[in-house]
N, C-alpha and C positions, 0 to 999 in steps of 0.2 A: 234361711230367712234373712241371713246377716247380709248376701249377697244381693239376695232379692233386692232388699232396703237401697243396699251402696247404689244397684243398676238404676232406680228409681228417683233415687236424687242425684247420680249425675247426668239423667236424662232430663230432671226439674232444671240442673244448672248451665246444662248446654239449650235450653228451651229459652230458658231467661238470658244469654247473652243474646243468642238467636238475635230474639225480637230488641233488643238493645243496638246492637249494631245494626240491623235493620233500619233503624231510626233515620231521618233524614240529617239530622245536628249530627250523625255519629258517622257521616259519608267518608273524611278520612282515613278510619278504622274497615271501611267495606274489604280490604285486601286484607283480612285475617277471618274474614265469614269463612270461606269455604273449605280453611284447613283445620279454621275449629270444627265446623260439622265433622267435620271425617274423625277427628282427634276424639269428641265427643261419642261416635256414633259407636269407634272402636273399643274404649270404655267401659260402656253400655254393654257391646257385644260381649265383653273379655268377663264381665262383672254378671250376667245372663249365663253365661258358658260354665261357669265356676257351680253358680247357683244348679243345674241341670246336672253337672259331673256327681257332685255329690245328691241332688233327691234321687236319682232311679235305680243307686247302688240301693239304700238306705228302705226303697219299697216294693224292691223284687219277692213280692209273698203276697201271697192269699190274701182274700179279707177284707181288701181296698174298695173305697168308692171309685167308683168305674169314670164319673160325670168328671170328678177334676185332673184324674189319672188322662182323658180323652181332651178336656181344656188345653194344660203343657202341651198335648201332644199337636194339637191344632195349631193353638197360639206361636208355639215356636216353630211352626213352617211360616207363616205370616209374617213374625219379626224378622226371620229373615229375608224374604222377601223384602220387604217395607228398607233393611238397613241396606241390601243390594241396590234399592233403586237409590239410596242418598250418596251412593259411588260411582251411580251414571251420568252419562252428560245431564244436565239440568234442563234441557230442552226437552227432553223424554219425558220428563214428569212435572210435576209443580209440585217444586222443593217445599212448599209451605206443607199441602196434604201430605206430603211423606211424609213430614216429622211430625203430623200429628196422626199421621198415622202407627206410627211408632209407638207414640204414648199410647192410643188404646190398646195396642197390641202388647204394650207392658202392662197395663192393667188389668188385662184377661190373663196374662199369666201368673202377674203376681196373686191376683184371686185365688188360682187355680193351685198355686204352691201352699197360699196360707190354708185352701181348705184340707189339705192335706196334714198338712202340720197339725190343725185342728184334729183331725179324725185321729192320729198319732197316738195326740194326749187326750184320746178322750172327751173335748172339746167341742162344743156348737160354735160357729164362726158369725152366721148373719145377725144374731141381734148384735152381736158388741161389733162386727162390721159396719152395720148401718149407723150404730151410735156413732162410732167415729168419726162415720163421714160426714152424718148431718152436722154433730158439733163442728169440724173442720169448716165446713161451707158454711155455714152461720157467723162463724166466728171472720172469715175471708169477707163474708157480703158486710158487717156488719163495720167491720174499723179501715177495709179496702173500698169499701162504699162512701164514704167521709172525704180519702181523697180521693176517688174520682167527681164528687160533687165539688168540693173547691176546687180539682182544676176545672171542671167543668162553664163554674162559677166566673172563676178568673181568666178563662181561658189563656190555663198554662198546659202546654202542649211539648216543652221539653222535653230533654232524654232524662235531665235530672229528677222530674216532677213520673219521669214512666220507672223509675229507679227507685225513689220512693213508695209508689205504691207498691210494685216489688218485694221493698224489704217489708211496707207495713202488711203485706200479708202473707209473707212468710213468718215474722214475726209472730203473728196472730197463731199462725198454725201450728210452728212449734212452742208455744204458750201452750196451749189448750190439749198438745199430744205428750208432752211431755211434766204437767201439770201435778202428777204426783212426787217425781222428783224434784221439783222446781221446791213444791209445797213442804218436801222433808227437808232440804236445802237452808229451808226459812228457818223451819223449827230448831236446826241447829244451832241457829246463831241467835232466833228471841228466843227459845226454850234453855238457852244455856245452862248446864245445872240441875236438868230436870231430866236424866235420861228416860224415865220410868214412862213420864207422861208422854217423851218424845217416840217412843217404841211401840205405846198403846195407838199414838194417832195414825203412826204406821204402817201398823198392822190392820187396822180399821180401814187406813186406804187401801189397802193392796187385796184385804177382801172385795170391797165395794168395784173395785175394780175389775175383779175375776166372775162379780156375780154373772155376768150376762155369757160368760163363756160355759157355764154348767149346762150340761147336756144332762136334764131329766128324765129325757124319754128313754135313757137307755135303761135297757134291762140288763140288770149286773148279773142275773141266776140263767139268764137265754146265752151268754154270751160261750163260745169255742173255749175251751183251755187255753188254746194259743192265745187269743185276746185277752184272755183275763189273765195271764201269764206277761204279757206287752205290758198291759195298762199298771203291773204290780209292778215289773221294773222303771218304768217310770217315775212312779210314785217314790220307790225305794231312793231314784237317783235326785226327787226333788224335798229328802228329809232335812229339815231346816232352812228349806225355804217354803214359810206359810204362803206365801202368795200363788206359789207353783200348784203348791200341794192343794189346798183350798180349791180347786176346779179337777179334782181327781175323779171321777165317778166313783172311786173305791173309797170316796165319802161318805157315800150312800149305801154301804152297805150294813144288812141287818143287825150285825156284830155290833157295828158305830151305836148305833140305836139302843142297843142293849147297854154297851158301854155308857152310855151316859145318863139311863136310866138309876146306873148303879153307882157310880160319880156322882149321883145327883147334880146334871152339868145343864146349864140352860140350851137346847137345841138351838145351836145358830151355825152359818158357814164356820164360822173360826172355831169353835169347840169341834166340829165335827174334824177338822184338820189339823184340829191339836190331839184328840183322839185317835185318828189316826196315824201321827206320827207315833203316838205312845204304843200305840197295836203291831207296827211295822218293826220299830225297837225291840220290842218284844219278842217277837217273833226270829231276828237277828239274831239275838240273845241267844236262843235255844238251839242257835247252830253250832253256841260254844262246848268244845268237849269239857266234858264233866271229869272234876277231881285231875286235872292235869294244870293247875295252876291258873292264873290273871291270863297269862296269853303265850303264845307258841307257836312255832314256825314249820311245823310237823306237817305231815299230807292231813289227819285229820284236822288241821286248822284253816286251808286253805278257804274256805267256802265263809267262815264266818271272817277272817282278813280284808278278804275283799270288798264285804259290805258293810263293816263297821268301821273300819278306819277311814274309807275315802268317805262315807256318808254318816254315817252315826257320829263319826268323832270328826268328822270334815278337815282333816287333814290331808292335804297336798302333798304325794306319795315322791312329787318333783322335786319337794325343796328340801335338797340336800344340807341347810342348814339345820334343821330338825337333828338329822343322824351326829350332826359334830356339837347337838346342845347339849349341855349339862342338864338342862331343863327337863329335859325330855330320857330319863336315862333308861326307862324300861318302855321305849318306844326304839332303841337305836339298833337290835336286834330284829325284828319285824321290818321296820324299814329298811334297812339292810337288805333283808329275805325277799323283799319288793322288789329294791333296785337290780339286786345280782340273780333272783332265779325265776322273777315272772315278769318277761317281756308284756308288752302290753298287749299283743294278741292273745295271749294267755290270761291275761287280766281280765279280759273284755269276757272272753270265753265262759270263765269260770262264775264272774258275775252273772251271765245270763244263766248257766248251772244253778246257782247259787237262789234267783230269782224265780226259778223253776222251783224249788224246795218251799220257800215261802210263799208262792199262791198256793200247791197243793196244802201247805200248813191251815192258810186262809178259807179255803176249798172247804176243808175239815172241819174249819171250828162254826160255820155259818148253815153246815147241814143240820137241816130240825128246826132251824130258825125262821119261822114265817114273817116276809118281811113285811116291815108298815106302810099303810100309803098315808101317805102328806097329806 
């Protein structure tokens, strides 16, 4: 997804010089068009190539929507295509449609990767797809509409007055896409003093945020071992971070339900994810050996290592100043046992072992349980 994004805006920022230097005021600058194209297109290509290297290792298995798995696969003969012609003579094509043909053809891909990513985690993509974009284009027609009415008005037709409306809606758009961190940003600096209230506003956004990504219709009791096995480790890898977790399907499971009947907890997304976290802990918990002390480096320890220090206790297994803290003195042996006898294929491995143990735990505790409907 990281690359997807990068290939996407620096095909936004090679589009916008484009039509910049295109400009008639910008005719000096015409002898750098056509080796930014190439420089830009290569980018793109390099930042699409990375993004593809790593999905099709990442979704060699069963189980897959077939429609976005066939999208990448379409879409990237096309972008190639499309990036071959911006390397041909320019009399062969009309350099304008190739490059916008390029962007659709990034568009169908990136769709095509995020539905997957969606399916991944469990996820519905089109409502909070659509949200995005209509707020994007609302927000672009709304304060890029202003200045193209005053230059209209004025009739100013410079490269300065085509630069400006440029930045005011890019502007507009990363305001409005990136609007929760902007908003937590604030709260740092007027909430000073106030962590409590600044954590609740938080968290309130990062639910509100996730709601459209919940996929209701899935049925958690229909689903393979193997899925319900994926979706756990998932889950396991997004403990303490509410906002991850919070769009889990394994929110909704009948367990949850119970659990907060007996909590006596108000049902809402964020209880259901704070529930969850505490069921997932739990669960963890019980893969610790009994009556062999706090913690241990033994083969029977390995399974519960893996899943509570990097996630329960969210420590970074990299940062070897942990092992030289004082701080930290009955963590420097375990750590240790991390960095010298579990390479991180083995890490990875034994995690998924480990996440295999706690669905079947999960598996167990929800048999008998008829679930609720909403």
């Amino acid at each position: 997804m990281r690359y997807t994004g990068l290939g996407l805006m620096t095909y936004a920022l090679g589009l916008a010089l484009d039509t910049l230097l295109s400009h008639p005021n910008m005719a000096r600058y015409v002898i750098f068009l056509n080796p930014e194209r190439i420089f830009i297109a290569l980018l793109v290509v390099a930042f699409w190539f990375a993004a593809v290297r790593h999905l099709f290792p990442s979704y060699a298995r069963e189980g897959l929507p077939r429609l976005p798995l066939r999208i990448v696969l379409i879409g990237s003969i096309f972008f190639g295509l499309s990036v071959a012609m911006l390397a041909l003579p320019q009399k062969l094509f009309d350099s304008n449609l190739v490059v916008i043909a390029v962007g659709l053809d990034l568009g169908v891909l990136s769709y095509g990767i995020a539905s997957l990513d969606a399916h991944d985690e469990g996820e519905t993509l089109s409502r909070d797809f659509f949200r995005s974009l209509g707020a994007s284009t609302f927000a672009a027609i709304l304060f890029g509409g202003q200045v193209i009415l005053a230059m209209a008005i004025a009739n100013l037709g410079g490269a300065i007055m085509l630069l400006l409306l440029m930045a005011v809606i890019s502007s507009a758009i990363i305001i409005q896409t990136l609007s929760d961190p902007i908003q937590t940003f604030l709260d740092r600096i007027l909430l000073l003093g106030r962590p409590g209230l600044q954590k609740e506003r938080a968290d309130l956004r990062d639910v509100a945020s996730v709601l459209p990504r919940v996929d209701e219709t899935l049925e958690i009791f229909d689903l393979p071992d193997s899925e319900f096995t994926r979706l756990t480790r998932r889950a396991i890898s997004h403990i303490g971070d509410l906002k991850r977790l919070a769009s889990s399907p394994l929110t909704h499971l009948p367990i949850i339900s119970e659990r907060l009947l007996l909590h006596d907890r108000h049902d809402s997304t964020i209880e259901r994810a704070v529930e969850l976290t505490e069921l997932l802990s739990e669960s963890i918990e019980r893969l610790k050996p009994r009556h062999n002390g706090n913690y241990g480096i033994s083969e029977g320890w390995r399974y519960y290592n893996v899943l509570y220090y990097p996630y329960v206790r969210g420590i970074k297994l990299s940062n070897h100043r942990l092992i030289q803290s004082d701080d930290h003195e009955d963590l420097k042996d375990v750590l240790e046992w991390f960095r010298v006898e579990v390479p991180e294929r083995t890490l990875h491995n034994w995690q998924n072992a480990a996440a295999e143990i706690i669905a079947k735990d999960l598996r167990e505790q929800i048999k008998g349980i008829t679930p609720r409907k909403s």
